[in-house]
C-alpha positions in Angstrom: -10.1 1.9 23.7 -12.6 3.9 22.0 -10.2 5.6 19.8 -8.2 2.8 18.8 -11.7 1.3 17.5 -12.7 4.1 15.6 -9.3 4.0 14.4 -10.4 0.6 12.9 -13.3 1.5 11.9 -12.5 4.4 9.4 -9.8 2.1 8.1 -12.5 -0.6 7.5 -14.2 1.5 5.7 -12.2 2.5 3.6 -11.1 -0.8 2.2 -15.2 -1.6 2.1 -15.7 1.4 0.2 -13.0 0.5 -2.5 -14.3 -3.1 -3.0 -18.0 -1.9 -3.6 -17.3 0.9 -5.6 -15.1 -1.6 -7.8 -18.3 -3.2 -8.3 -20.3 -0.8 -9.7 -16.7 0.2 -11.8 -13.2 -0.5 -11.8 -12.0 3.1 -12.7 -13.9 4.5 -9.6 -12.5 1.6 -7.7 -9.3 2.2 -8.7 -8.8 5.8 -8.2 -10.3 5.3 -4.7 -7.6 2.7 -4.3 -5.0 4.2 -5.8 -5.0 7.7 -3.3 -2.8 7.4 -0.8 -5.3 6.6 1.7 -4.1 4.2 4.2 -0.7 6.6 3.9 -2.5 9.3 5.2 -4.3 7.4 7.9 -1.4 6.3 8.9 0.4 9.9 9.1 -2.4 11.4 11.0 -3.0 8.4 13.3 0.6 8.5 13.6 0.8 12.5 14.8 -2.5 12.3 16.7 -0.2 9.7 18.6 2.8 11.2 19.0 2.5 14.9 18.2 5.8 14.3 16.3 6.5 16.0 12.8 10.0 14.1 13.0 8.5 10.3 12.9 5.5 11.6 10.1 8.2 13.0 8.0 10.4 9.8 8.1 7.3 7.4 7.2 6.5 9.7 4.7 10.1 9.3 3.1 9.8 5.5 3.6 6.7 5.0 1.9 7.5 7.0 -1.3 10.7 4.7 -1.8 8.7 1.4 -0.6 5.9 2.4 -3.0 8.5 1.6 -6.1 8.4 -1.5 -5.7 4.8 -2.2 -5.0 4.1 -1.0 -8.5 5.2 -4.8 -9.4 2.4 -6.1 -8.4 -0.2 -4.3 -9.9 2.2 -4.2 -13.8 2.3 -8.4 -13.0 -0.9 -9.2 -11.7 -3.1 -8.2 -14.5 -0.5 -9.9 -17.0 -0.5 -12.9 -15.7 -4.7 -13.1 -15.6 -4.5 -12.2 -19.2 -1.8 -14.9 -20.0 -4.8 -17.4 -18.2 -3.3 -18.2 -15.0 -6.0 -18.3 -12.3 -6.2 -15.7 -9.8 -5.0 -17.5 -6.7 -1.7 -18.6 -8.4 -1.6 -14.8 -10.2 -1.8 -12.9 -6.9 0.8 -15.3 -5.4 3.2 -15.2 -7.9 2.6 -11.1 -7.5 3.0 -11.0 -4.2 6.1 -13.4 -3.8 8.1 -11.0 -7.1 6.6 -8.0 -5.2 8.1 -9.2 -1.9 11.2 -9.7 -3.7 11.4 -6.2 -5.3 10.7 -5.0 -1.4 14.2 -6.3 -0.1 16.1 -5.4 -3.2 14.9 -2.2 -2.5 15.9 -2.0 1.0 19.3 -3.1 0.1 19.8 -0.8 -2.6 19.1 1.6 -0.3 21.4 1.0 2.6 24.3 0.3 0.1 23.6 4.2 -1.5 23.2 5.1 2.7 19.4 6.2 2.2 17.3 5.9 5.2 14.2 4.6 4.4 
């Protein structure tokens, strides 16, 4: 039990750390943001858990091709706040294109037989 809450805990703060540095300055913020962070949480959680190089090294090659088309988001997002759309309607449009991008991926890449 204990490890699984610490598990949360560093994740937490990690996601606190990028909102408050974004405060003080978006650049910081976004190069916090923008490391692979939650990736490489995820990996080492993953091979505390399982001891497995096999399962990291498949979630490694499924994140770099579900990162493509995450990048969506974050091109959209900022264009529509600059066209004057309000945030709640701009993330949600982001999201649901972003979402979109996500299963056209995932079919392209079972039609070229990638395993992702």
């Amino acid at each position: 039990m204990w490890y699984y809450l610490l598990k949360v805990a560093l994740t937490a703060v990690l996601v606190v750390a990028v909102s408050e540095m974004s405060k003080r300055s978006s650049l910081l913020g976004g190069v916090l943001a923008s490391l692979p962070l939650v990736s490489y949480l995820g990996m080492i959680w993953l091979y505390i858990d399982t001891g497995s190089t096999a399962k990291v090294s498949e979630l490694s090659r499924s994140i770099f091709w579900l990162v493509l088309p995450s990048l969506s988001f974050f091109l959209l997002l900022p264009w529509l706040l600059k066209k004057g759309m309000g945030f709640g309607a701009s993330f949600g449009i982001s999201t649901v294109v972003m979402i979109g991008f996500y299963l056209a991926m995932v079919v392209c890449l079972k039609k070229l037989g990638i395993q992702a």
